[in-house]
NUVEX-305889 format. One record per residue (C-alpha): residue number from 0; x, y, z. Coordinates in steps of 0.2 Angstrom, whole numbers. Example, Ala and Ser with C-alpha at 12.3 -4.5 7.8 and 13.67 -1.06 7.14 Angstrom:
2
@num:0; u:62; v:-22; w:39
@num:1; u:68; v:-5; w:36
***
This chain:
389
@num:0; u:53; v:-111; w:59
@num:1; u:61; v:-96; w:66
@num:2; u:55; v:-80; w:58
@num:3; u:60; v:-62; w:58
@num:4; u:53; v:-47; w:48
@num:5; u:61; v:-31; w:46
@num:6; u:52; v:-14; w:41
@num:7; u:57; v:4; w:42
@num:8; u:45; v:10; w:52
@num:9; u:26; v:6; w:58
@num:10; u:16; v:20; w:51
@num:11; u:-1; v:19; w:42
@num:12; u:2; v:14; w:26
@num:13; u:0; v:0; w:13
@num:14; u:15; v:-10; w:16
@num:15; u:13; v:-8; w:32
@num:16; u:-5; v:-16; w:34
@num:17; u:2; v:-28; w:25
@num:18; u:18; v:-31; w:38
@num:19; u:9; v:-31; w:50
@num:20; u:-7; v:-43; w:44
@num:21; u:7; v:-56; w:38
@num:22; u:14; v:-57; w:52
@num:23; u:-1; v:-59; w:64
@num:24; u:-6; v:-73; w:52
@num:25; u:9; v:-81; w:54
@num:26; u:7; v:-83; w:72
@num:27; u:-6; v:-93; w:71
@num:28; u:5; v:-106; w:61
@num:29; u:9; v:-122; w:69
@num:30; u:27; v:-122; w:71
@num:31; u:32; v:-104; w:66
@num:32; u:40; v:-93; w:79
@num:33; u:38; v:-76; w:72
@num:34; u:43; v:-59; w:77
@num:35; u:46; v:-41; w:70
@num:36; u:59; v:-26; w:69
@num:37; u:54; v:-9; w:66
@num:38; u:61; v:11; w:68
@num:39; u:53; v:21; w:77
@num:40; u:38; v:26; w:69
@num:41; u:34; v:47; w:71
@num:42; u:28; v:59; w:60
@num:43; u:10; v:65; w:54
@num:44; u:2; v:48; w:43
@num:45; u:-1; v:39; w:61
@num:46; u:5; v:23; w:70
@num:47; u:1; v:5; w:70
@num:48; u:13; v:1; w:86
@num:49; u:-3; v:-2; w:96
@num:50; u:-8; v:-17; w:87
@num:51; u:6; v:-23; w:87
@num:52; u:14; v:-18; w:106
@num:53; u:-3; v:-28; w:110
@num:54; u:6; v:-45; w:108
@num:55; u:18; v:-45; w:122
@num:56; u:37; v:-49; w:114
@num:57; u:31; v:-50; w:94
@num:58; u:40; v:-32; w:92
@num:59; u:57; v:-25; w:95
@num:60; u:61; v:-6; w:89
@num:61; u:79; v:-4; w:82
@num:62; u:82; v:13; w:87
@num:63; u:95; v:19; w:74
@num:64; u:83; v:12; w:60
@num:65; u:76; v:27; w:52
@num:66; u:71; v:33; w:35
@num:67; u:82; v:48; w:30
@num:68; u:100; v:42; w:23
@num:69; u:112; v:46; w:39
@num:70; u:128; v:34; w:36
@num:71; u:135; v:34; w:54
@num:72; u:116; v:27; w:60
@num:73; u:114; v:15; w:46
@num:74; u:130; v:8; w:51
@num:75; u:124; v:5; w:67
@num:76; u:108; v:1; w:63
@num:77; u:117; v:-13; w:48
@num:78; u:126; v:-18; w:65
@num:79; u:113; v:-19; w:78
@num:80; u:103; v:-32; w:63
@num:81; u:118; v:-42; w:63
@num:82; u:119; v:-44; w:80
@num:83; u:101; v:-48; w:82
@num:84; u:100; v:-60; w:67
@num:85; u:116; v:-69; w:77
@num:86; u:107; v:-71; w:92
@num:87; u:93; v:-75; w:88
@num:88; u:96; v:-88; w:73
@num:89; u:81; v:-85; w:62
@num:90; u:77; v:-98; w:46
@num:91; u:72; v:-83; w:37
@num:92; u:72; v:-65; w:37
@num:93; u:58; v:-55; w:28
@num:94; u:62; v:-37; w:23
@num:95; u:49; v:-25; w:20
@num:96; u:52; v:-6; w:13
@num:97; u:67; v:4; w:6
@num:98; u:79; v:9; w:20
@num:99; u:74; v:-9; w:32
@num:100; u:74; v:-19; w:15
@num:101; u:93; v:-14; w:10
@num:102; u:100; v:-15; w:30
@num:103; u:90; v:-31; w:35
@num:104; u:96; v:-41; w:17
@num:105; u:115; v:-37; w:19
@num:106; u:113; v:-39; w:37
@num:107; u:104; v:-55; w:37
@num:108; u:120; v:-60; w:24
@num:109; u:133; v:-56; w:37
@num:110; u:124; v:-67; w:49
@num:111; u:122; v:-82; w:40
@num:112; u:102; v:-82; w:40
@num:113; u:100; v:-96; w:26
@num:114; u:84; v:-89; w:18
@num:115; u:82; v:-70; w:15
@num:116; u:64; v:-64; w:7
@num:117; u:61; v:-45; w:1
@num:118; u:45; v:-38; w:-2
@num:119; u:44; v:-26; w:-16
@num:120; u:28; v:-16; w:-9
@num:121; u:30; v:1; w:-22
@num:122; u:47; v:5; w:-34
@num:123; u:59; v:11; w:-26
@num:124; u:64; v:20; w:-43
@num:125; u:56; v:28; w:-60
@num:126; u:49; v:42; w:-69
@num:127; u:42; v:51; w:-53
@num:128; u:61; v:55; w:-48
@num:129; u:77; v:64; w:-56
@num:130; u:93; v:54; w:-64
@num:131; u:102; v:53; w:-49
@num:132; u:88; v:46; w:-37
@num:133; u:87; v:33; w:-48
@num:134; u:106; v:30; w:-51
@num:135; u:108; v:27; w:-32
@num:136; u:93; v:18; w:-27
@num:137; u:95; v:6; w:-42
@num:138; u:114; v:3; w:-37
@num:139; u:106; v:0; w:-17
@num:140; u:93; v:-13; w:-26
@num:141; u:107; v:-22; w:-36
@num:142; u:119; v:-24; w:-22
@num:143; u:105; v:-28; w:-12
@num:144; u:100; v:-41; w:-23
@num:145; u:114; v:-52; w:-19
@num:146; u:111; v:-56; w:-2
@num:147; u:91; v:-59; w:-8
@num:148; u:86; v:-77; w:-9
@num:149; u:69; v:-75; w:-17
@num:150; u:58; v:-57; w:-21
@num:151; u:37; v:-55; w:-15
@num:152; u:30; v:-44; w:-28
@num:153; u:10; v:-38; w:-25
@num:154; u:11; v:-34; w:-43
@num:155; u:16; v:-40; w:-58
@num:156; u:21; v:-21; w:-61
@num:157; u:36; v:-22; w:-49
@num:158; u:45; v:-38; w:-56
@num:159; u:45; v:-30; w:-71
@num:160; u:52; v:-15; w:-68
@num:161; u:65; v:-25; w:-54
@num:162; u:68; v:-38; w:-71
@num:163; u:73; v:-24; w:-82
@num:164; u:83; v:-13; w:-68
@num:165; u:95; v:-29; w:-70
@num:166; u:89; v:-36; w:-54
@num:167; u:88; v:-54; w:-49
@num:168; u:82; v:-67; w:-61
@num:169; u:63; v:-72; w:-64
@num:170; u:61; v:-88; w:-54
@num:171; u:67; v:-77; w:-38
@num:172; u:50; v:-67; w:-41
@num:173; u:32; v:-73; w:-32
@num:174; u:16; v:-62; w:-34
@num:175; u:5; v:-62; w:-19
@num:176; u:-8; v:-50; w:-20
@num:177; u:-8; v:-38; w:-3
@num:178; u:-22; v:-47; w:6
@num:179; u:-34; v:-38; w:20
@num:180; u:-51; v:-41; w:29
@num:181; u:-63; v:-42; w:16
@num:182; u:-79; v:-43; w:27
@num:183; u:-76; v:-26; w:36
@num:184; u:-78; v:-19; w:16
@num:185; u:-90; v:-31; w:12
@num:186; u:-104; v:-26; w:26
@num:187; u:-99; v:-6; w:24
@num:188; u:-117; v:3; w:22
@num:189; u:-121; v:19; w:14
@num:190; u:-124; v:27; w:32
@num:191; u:-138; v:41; w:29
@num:192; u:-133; v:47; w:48
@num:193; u:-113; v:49; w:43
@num:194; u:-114; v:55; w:26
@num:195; u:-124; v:69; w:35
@num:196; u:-112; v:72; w:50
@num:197; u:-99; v:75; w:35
@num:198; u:-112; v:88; w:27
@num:199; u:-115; v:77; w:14
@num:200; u:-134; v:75; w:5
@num:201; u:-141; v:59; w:3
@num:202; u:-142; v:63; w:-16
@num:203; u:-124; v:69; w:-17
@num:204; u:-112; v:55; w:-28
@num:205; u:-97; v:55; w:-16
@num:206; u:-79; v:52; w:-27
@num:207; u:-68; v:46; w:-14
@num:208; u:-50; v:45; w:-13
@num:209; u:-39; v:37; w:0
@num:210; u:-20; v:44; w:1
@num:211; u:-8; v:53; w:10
@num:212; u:-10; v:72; w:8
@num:213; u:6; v:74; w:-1
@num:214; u:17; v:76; w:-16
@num:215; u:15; v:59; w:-32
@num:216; u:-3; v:57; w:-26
@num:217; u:-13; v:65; w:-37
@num:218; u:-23; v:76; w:-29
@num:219; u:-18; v:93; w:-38
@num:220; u:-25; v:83; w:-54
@num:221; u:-41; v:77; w:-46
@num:222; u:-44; v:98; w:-41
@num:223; u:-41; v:103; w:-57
@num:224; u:-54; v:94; w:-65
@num:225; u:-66; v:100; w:-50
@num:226; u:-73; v:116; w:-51
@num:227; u:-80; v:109; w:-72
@num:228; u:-85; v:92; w:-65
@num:229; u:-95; v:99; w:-52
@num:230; u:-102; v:113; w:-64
@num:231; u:-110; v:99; w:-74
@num:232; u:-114; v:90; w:-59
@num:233; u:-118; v:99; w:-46
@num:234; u:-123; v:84; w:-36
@num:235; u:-104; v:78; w:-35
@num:236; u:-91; v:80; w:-19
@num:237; u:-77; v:74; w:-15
@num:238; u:-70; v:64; w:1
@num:239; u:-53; v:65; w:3
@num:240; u:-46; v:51; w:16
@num:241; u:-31; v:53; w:23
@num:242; u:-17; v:67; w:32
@num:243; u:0; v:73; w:27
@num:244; u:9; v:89; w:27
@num:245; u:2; v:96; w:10
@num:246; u:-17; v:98; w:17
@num:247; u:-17; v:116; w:19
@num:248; u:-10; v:119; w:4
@num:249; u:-22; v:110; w:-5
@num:250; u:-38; v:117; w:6
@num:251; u:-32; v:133; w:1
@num:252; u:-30; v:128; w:-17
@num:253; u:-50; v:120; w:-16
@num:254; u:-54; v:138; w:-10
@num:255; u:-44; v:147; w:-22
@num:256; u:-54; v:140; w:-36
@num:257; u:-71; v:139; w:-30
@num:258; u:-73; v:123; w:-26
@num:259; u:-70; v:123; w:-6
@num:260; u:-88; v:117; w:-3
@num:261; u:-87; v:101; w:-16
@num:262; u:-71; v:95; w:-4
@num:263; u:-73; v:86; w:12
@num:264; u:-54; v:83; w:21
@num:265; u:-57; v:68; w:33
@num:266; u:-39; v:68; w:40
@num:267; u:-30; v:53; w:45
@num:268; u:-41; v:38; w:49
@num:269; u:-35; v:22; w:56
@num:270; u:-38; v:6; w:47
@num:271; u:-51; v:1; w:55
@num:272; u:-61; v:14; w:52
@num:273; u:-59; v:16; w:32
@num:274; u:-74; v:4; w:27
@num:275; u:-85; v:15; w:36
@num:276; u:-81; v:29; w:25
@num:277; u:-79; v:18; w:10
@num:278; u:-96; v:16; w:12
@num:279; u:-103; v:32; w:11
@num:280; u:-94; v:33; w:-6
@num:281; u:-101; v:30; w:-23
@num:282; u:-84; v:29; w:-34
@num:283; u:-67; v:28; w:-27
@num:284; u:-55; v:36; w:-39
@num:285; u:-35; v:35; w:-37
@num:286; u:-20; v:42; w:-45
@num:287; u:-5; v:40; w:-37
@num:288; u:11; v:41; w:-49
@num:289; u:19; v:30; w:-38
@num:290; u:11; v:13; w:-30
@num:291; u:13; v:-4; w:-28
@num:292; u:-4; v:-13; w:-30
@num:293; u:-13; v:1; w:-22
@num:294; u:-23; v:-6; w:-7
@num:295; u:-38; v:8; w:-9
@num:296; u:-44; v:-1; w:-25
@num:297; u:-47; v:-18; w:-20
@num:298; u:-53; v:-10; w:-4
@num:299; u:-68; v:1; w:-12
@num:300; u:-71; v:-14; w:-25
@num:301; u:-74; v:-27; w:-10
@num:302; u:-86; v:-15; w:-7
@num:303; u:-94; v:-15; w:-23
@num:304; u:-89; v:5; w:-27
@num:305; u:-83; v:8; w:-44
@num:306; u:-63; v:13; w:-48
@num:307; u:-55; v:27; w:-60
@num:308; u:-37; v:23; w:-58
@num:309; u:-22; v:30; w:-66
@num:310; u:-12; v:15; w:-76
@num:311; u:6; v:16; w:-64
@num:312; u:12; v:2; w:-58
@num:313; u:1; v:-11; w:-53
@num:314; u:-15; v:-2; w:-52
@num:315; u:-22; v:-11; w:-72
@num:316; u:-19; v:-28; w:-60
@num:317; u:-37; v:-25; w:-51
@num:318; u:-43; v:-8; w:-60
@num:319; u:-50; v:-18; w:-77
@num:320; u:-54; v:-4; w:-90
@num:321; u:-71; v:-7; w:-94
@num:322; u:-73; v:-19; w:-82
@num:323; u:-70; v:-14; w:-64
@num:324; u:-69; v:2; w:-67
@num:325; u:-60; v:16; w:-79
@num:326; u:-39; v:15; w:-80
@num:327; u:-34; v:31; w:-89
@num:328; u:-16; v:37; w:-94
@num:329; u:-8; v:49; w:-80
@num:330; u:-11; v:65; w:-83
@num:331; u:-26; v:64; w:-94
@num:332; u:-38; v:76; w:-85
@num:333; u:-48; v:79; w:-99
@num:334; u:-53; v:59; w:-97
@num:335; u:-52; v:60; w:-79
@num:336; u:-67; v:72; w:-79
@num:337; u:-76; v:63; w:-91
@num:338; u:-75; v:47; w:-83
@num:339; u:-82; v:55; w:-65
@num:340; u:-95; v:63; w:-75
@num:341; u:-101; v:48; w:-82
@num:342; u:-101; v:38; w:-65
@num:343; u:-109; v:50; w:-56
@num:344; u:-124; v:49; w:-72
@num:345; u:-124; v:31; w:-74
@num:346; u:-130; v:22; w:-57
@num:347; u:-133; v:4; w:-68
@num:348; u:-113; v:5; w:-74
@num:349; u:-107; v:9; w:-56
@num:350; u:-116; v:-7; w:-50
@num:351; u:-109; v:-18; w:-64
@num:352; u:-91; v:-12; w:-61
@num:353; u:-92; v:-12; w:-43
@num:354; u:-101; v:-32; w:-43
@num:355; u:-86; v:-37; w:-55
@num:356; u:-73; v:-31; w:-46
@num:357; u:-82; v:-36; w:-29
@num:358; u:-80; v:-54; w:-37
@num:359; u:-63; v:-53; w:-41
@num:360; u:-56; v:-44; w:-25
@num:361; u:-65; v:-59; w:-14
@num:362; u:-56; v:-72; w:-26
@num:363; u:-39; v:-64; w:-24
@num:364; u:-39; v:-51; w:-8
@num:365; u:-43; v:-61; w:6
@num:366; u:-30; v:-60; w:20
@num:367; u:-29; v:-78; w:23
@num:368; u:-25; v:-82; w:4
@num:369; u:-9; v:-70; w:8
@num:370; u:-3; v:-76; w:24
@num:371; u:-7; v:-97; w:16
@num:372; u:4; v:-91; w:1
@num:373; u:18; v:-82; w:11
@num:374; u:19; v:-100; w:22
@num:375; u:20; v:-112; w:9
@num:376; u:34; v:-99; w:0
@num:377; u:44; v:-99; w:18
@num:378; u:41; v:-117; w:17
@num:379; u:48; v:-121; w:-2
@num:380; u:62; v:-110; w:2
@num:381; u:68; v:-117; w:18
@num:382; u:68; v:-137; w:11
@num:383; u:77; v:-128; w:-5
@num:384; u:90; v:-122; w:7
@num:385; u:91; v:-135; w:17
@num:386; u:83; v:-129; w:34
@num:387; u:74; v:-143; w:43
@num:388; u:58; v:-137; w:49
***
């Protein structure tokens, strides 16, 4: 089984992990001959071409493949796919992300490629952007659409929003949770030794949040609730994990209302450094207006840390109100301060959210459930189509 997967670009990220995960599981399939095809990967949210470089021949950069709409490159980026996908013959071709999801599926069309799979990893339209955004990127989905055998959801959330945009038809989606390494998360310790490198007390309650430090992430909402939440809690701070073009803007904003000392700004960290910071947290809180299945839940819950999570997308999915944690409607900040408040004053509720959710995320999250799942779809497909393995 000849496989190929196509993303825009390899930069630390959710969907991206999850690329590149799949597709190292997969190598260790009898039978499958996998490889990948990125854009270059720049910018300030990192790289994960090392992992991936590592393997000698599993990646080949397609230079014209890039995020920003350009026409005359996405030609020759639609064109330099089809020639790839000629020479090379795969069974199936496997899109990841917006701009590599609509070249790669009508490329892999031209080319004959008898099985054509698309992850939907976050929307690619809804409330967070104007009419016209939505206009286009629906149309680019739709027509998309037609040259897509089957759909990989990590949510529920994105088949049906995909369902109700007009797009495909039911039995084309398949949910697969976004699996990662659960022990990493599982063995992460409150580390008495970091915490204070980081200037944090060993009685402080840490609210972490993992995201890039930018716009739809929620962090303007998680500062304005600040400066009362740590007025009637003064033990409280807040990690934030993560770079991104807006972090002087919001270290400025922290100082320009008082609250520069509750704030720590971790930066970028490579994945395989994120449980060690999980685990100097006590809750993980997250609210993105714009996410998949966010992997920063199921992350902190492996580790048994409680969740407050905004209900977009698929984020309800693993953050059971009540349960796992607190969902609350975006925007709410009057229930966002109230639910930190009440983690940081209840230790015995933090350990009941974060053991329920722990259970659920080792069920579901494991990495090899993901890549098994993804294998037997490619199989099913392929005897579907035809294809003799």
């Amino acid at each position: 089984m000849r496989v190929i997967h196509v993303i825009t670009r390899l930069i630390i990220g959710g969907a991206q992990e999850n690329t590149v995960a799949t597709v190292m599981g997969l190598r260790k399939k009898s039978g499958v001959e996998v490889r990948l095809i990125s854009g270059p990967t720049s910018g300030s949210e990192g790289s994960m071409e090392a992992e991936v470089n590592a393997v000698p021949g599993l990646m080949t950069v397609a230079p014209e493949l890039v995020r920003p709409v350009r026409p005359l490159e996405d030609y020759r980026a639609l064109k330099w796919l089809e020639k790839i996908f000629r020479e090379q013959k795969p069974d199936i071709v496997h899109t990841h992300s917006g701009k590599a999801g609509i070249l790669g599926r009508l490329a892999a069309r031209r080319a004959g490629v008898p099985v054509v799979i698309h992850t939907v990893h976050g929307p690619s339209f809804g409330n967070f952007q104007g009419r016209l955004g939505n206009f286009i990127f629906r149309l680019a989905e739709s027509y998309a659409a037609g040259a897509t055998t089957h759909f990989v959801v990590v949510a529920d959330a994105m088949k049906s929003q995909y369902l109700a945009a007009g797009i495909g038809r039911p039995e084309q989606y398949t949910k697969i949770f976004s699996g990662f390494a659960l022990e990493p998360f599982r063995a992460a310790k409150n580390d008495p030794q970091f915490r204070q490198r980081l200037g944090i007390a060993p009685d402080n309650f840490v609210i972490g949040k993992i995201a890039r430090l930018f716009k739809l992430k929620g962090h303007d909402d998680l500062l304005a609730v600040a400066a009362e939440a740590a007025r009637q809690n003064p033990k409280i701070k807040f990690l934030l994990v993560g770079g991104g073009p807006w972090r002087g803007r919001l270290e400025a904003l922290a100082k320009s209302r008082g609250v520069e000392k509750q704030f720590i700004f971790a930066g970028l960290v490579p994945p395989e450094e994120v449980p060690k910071f999980v685990g100097i947290m006590d809750a993980l809180v997250h609210l993105s207006l714009r996410e998949g299945l966010p992997r920063a839940l199921p992350q902190a819950l492996a580790a048994e840390r409680p969740v407050v999570a905004y209900d977009c997308d698929g984020a309800r999915e693993i953050c059971f109100d009540g349960q796992t944690g607190f969902l609350i409607q975006p925007g709410d900040l009057p229930a966002l301060k109230d639910r930190l408040l009440r983690l940081a004053s209840d230790a015995s509720l933090c350990k009941k959210f974060g053991e329920a959710g722990s259970k659920f995320v080792r069920e579901n999250f494991a990495v090899e459930k993901m890549v098994e799942a993804i294998y037997a779809l490619y199989r099913r497909l392929a005897a579907e189509r035809g294809v003799t393995l």
